[in-house]
Backbone atoms as SQL, in Angstrom:
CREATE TABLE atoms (id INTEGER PRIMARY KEY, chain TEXT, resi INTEGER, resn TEXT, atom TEXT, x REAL, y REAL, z REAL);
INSERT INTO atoms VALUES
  (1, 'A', 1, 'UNK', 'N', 55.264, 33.215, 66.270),
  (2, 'A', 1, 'UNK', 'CA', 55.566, 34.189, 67.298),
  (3, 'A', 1, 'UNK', 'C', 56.837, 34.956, 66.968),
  (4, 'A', 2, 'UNK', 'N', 57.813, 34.206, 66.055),
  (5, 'A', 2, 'UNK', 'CA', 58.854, 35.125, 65.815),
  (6, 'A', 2, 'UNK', 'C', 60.071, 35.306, 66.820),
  (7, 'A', 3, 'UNK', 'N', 60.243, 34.477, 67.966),
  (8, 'A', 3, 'UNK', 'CA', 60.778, 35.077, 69.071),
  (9, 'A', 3, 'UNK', 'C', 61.829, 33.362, 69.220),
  (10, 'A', 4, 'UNK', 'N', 62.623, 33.753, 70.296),
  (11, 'A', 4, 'UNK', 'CA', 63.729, 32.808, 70.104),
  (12, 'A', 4, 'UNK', 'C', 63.442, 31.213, 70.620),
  (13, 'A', 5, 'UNK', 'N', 63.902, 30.189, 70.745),
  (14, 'A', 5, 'UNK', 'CA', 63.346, 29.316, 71.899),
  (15, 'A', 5, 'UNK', 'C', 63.799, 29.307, 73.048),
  (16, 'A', 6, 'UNK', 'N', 65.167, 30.059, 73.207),
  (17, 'A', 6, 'UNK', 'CA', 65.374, 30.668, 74.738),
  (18, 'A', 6, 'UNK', 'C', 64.212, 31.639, 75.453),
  (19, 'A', 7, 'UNK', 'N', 64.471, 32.340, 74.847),
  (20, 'A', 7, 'UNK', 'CA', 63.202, 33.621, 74.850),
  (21, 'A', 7, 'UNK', 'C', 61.471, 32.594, 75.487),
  (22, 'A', 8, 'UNK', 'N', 61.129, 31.941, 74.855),
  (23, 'A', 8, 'UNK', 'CA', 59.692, 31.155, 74.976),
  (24, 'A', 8, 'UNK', 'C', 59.825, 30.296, 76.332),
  (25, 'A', 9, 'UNK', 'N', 61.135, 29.367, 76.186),
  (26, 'A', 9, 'UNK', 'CA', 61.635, 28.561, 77.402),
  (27, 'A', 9, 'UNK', 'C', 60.986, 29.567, 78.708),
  (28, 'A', 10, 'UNK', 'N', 61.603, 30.890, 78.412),
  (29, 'A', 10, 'UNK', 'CA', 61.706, 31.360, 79.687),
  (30, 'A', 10, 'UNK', 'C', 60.252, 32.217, 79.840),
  (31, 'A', 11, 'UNK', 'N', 59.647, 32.472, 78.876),
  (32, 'A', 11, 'UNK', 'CA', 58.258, 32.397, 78.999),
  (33, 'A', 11, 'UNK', 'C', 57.199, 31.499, 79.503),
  (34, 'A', 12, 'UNK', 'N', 57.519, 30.651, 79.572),
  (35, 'A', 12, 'UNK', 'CA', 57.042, 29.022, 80.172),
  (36, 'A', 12, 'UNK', 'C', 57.024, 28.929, 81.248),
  (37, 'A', 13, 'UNK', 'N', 58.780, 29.193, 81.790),
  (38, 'A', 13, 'UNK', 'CA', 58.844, 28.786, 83.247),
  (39, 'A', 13, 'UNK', 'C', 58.532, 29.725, 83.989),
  (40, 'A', 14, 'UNK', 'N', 58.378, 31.075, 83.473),
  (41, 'A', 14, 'UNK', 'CA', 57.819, 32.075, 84.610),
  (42, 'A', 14, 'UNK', 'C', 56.497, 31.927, 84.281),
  (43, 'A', 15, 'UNK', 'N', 55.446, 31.288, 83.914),
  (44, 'A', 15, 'UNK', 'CA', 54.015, 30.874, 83.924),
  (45, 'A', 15, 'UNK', 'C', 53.433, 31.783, 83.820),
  (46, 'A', 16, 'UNK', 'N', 53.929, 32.366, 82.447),
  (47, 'A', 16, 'UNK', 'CA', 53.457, 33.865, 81.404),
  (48, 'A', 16, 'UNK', 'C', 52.425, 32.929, 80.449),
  (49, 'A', 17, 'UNK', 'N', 53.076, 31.553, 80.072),
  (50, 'A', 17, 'UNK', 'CA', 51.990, 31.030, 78.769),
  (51, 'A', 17, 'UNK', 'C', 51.898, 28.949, 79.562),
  (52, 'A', 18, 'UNK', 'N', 51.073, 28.660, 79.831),
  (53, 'A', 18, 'UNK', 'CA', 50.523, 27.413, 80.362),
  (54, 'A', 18, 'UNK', 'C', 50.984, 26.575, 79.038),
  (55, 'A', 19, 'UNK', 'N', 51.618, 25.126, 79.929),
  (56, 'A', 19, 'UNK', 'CA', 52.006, 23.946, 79.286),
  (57, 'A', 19, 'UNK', 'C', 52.192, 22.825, 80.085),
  (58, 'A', 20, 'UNK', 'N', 52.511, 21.817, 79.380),
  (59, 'A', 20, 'UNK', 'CA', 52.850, 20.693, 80.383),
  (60, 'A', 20, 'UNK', 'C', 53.963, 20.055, 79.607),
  (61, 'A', 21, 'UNK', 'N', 54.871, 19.874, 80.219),
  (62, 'A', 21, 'UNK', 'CA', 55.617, 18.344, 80.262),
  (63, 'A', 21, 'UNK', 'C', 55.693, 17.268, 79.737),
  (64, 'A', 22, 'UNK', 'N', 56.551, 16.139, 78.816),
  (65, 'A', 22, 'UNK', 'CA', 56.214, 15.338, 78.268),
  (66, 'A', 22, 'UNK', 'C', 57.344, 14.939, 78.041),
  (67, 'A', 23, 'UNK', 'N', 58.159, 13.913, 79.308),
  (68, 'A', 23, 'UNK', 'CA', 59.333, 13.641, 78.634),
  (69, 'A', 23, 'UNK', 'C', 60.367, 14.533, 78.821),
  (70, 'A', 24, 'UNK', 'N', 60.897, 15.456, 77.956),
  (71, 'A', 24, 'UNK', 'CA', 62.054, 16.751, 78.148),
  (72, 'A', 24, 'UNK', 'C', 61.417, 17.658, 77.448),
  (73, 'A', 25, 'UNK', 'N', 60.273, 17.271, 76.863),
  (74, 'A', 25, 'UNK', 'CA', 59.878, 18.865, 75.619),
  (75, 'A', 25, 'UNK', 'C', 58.465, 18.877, 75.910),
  (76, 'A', 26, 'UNK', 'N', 58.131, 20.159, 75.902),
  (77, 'A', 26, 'UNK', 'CA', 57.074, 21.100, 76.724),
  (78, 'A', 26, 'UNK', 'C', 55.760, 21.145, 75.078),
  (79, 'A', 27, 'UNK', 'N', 55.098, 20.978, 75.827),
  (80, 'A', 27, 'UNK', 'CA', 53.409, 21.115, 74.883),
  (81, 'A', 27, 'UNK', 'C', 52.869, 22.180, 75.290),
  (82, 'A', 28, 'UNK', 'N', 52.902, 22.833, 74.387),
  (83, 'A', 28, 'UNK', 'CA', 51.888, 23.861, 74.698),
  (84, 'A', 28, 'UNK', 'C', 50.319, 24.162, 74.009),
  (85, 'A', 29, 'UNK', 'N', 49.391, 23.654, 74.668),
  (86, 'A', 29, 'UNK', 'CA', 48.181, 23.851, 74.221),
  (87, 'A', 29, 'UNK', 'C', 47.926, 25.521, 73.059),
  (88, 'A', 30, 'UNK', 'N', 47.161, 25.387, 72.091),
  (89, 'A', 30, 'UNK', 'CA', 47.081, 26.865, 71.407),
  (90, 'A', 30, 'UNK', 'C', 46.176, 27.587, 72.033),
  (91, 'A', 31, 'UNK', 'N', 45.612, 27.333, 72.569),
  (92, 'A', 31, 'UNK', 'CA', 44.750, 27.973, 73.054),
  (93, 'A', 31, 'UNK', 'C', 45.152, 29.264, 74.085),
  (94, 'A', 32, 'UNK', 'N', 46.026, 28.763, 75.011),
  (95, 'A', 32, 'UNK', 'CA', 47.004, 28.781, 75.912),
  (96, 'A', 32, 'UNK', 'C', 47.976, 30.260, 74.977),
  (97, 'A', 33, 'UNK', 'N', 48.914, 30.019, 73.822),
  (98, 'A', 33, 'UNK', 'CA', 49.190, 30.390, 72.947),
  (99, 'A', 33, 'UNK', 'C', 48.566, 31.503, 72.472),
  (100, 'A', 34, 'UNK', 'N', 47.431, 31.320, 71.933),
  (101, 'A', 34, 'UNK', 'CA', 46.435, 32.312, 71.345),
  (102, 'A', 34, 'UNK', 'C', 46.367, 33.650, 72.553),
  (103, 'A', 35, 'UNK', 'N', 46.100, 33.325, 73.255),
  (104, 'A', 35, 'UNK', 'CA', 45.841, 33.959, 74.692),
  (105, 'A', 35, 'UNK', 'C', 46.586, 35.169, 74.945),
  (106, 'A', 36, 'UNK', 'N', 47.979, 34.423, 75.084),
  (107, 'A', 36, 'UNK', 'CA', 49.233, 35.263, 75.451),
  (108, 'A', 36, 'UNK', 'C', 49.490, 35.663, 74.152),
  (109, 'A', 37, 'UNK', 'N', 49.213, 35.388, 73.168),
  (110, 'A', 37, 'UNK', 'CA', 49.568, 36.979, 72.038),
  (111, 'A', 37, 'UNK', 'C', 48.996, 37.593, 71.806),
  (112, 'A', 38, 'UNK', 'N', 47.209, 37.681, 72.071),
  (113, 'A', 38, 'UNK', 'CA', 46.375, 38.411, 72.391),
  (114, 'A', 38, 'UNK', 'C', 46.270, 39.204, 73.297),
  (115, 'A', 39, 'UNK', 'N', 47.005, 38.933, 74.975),
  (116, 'A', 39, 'UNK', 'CA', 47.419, 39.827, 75.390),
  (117, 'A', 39, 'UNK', 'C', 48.694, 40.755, 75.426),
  (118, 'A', 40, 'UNK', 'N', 49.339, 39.322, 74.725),
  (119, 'A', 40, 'UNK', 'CA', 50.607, 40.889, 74.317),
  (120, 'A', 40, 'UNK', 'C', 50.749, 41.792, 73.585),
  (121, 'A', 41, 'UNK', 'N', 49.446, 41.660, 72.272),
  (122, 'A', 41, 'UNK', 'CA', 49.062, 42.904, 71.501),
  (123, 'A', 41, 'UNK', 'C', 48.416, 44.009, 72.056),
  (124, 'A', 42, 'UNK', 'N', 47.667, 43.387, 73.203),
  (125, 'A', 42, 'UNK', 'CA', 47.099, 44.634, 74.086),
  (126, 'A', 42, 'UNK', 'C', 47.807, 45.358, 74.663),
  (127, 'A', 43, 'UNK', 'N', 48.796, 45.018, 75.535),
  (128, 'A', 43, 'UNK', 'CA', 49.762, 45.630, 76.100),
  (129, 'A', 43, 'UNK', 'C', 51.197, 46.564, 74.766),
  (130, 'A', 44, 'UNK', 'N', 50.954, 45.912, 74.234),
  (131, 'A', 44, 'UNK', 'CA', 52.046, 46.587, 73.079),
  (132, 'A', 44, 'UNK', 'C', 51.082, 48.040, 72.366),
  (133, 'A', 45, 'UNK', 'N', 49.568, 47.879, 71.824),
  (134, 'A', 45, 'UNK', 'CA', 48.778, 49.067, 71.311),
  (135, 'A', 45, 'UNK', 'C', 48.843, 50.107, 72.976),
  (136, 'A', 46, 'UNK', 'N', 48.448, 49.160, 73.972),
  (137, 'A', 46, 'UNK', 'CA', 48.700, 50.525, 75.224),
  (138, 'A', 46, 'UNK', 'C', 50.404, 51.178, 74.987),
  (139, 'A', 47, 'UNK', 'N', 51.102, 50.497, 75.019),
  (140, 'A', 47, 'UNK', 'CA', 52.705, 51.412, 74.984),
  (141, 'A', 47, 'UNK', 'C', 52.470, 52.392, 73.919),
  (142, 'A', 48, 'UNK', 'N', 51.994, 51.883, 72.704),
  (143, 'A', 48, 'UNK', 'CA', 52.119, 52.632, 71.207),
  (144, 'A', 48, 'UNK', 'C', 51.031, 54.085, 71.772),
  (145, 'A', 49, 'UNK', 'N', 49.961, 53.619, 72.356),
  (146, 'A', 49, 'UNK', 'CA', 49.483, 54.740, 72.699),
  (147, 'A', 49, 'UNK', 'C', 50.192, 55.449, 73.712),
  (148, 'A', 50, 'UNK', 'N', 50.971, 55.074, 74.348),
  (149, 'A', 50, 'UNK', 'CA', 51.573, 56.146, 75.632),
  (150, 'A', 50, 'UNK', 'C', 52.691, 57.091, 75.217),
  (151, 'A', 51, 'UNK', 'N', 53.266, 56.205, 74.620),
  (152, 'A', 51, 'UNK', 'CA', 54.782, 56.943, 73.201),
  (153, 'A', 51, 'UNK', 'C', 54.185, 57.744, 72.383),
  (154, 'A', 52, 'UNK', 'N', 53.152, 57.988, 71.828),
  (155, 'A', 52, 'UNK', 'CA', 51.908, 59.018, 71.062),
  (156, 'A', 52, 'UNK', 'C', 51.690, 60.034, 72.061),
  (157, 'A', 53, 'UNK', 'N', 51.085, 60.014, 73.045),
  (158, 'A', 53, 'UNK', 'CA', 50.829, 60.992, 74.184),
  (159, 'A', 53, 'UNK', 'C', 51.940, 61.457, 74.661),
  (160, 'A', 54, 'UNK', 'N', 53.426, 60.754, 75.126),
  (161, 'A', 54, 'UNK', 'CA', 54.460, 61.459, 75.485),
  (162, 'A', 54, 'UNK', 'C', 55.277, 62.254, 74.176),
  (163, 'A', 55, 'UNK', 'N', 55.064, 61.927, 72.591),
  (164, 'A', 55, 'UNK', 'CA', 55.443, 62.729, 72.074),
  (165, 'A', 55, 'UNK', 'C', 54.527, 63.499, 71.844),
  (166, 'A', 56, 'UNK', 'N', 53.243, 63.858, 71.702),
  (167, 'A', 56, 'UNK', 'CA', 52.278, 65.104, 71.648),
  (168, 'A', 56, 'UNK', 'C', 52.452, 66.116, 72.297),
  (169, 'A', 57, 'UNK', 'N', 53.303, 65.604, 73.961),
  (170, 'A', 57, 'UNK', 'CA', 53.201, 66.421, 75.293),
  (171, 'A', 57, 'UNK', 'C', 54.597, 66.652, 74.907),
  (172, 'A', 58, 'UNK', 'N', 55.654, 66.461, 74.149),
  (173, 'A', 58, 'UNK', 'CA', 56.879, 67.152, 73.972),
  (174, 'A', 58, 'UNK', 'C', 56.937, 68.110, 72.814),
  (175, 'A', 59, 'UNK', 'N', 55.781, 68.086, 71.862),
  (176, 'A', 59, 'UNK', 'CA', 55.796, 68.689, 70.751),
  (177, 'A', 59, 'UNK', 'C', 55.088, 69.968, 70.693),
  (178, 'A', 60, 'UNK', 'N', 54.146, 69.711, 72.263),
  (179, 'A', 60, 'UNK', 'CA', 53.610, 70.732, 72.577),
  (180, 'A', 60, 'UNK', 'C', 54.502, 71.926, 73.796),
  (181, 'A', 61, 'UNK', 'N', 54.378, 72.751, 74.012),
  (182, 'A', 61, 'UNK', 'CA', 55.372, 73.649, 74.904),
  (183, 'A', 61, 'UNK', 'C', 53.758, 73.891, 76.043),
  (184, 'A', 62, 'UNK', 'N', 52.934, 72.951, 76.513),
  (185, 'A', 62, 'UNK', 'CA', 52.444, 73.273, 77.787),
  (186, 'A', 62, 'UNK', 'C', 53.519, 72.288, 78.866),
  (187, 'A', 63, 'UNK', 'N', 52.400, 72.790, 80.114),
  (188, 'A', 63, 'UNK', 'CA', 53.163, 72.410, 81.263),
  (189, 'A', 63, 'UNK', 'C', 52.532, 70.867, 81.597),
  (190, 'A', 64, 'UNK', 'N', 53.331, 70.159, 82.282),
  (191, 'A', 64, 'UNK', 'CA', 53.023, 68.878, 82.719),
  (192, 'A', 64, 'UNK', 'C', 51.801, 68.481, 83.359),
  (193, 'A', 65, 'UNK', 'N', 50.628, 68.212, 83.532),
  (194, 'A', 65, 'UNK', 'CA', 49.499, 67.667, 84.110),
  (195, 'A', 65, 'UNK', 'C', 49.674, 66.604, 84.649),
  (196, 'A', 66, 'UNK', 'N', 49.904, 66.101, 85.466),
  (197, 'A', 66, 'UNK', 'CA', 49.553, 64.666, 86.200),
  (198, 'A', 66, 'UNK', 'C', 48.281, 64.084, 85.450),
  (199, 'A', 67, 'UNK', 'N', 47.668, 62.899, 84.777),
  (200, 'A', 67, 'UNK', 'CA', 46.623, 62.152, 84.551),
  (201, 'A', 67, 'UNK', 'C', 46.619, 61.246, 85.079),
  (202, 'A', 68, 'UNK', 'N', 47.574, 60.458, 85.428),
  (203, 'A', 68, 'UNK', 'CA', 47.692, 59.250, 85.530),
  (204, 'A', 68, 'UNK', 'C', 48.876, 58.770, 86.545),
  (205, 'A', 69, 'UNK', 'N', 48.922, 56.954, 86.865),
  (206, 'A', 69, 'UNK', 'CA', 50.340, 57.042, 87.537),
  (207, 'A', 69, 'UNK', 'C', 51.425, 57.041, 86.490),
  (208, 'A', 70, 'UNK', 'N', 51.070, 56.761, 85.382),
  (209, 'A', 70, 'UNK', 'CA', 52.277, 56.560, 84.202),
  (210, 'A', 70, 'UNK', 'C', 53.142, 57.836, 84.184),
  (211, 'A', 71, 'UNK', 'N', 52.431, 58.686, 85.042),
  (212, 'A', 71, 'UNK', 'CA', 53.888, 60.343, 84.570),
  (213, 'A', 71, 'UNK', 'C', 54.370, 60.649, 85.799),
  (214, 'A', 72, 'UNK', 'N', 55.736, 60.213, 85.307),
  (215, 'A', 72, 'UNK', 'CA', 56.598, 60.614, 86.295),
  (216, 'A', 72, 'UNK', 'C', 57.673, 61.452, 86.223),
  (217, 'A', 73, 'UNK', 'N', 57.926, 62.284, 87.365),
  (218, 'A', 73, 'UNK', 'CA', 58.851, 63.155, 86.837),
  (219, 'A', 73, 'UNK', 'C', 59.960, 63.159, 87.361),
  (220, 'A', 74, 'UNK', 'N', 61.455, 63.339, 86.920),
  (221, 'A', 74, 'UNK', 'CA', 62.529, 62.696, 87.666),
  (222, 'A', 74, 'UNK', 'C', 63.694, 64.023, 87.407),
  (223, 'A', 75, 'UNK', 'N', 64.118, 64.634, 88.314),
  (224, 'A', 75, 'UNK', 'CA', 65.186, 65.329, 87.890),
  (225, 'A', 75, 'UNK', 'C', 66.564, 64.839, 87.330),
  (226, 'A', 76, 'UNK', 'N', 67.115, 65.706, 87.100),
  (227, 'A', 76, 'UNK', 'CA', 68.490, 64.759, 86.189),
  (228, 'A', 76, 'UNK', 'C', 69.454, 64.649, 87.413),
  (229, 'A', 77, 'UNK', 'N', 69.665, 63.338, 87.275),
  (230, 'A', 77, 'UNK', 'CA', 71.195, 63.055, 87.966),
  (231, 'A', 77, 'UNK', 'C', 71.968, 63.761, 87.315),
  (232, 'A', 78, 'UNK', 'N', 72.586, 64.335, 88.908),
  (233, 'A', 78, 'UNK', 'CA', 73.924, 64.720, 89.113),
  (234, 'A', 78, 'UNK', 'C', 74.827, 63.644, 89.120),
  (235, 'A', 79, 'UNK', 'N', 75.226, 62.999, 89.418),
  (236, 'A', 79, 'UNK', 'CA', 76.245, 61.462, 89.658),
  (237, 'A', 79, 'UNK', 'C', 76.383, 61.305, 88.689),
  (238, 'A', 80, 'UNK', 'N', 77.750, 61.526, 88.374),
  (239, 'A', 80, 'UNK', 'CA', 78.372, 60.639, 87.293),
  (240, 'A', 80, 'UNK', 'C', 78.301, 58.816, 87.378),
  (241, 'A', 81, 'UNK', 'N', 78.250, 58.423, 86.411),
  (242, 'A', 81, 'UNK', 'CA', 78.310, 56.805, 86.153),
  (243, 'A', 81, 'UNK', 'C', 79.519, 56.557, 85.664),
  (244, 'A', 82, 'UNK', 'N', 80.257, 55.746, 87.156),
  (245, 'A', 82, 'UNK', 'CA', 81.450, 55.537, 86.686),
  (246, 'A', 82, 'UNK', 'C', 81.956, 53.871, 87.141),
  (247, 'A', 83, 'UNK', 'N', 82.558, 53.176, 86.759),
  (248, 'A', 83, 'UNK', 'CA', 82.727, 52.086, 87.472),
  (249, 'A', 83, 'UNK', 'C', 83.649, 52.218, 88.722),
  (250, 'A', 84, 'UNK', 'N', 84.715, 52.571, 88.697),
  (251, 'A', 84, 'UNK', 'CA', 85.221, 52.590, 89.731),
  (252, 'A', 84, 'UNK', 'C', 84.551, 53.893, 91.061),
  (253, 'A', 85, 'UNK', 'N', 84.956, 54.001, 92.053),
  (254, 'A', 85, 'UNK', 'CA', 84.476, 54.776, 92.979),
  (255, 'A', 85, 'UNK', 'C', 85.239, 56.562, 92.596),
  (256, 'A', 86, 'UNK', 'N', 84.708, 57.093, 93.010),
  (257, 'A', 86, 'UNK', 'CA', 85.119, 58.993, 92.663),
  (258, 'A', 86, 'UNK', 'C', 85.683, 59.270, 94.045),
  (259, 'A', 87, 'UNK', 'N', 86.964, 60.197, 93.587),
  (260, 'A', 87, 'UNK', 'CA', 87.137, 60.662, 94.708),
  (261, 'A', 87, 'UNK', 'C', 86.859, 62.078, 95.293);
């Protein structure tokens, strides 16, 4: 998987990938495993496709279409980001 064992820990306990208990160290069935990187390739080819479509739609000079809920449009803050308060 490539990823840290903090990182997985906390994949576990938010019951993203199924395991059990054994003592202090966690089993994780592969199957279980297999699963969740199968769906996280799905979800990663959908982003790759959405980052493709939002640069097509910047490379192109038309106007914005709504398709979907994924487009949103946000004007630019005015507000500075500052830590302390502005007077």
């Amino acid at each position: 998987m490539h990823v840290s064992r903090l990182y997985l820990t906390g994949l576990l306990e938010a019951g993203k990938i199924a395991f059990r208990k054994v003592g202090t160290h966690r089993r994780i069935p592969a199957t279980a495993l297999v699963e969740y990187m199968r769906e996280d390739q799905v979800q990663e080819s959908h982003k790759k496709a959405r980052n493709r479509r939002i640069l097509r739609f910047r490379a192109s000079d038309q106007p914005l279409r709504a398709t979907g809920p994924e487009v949103t449009l946000r004007s630019p803050s005015r507000r500075r980001s500052c830590r302390r308060p502005c007077r």
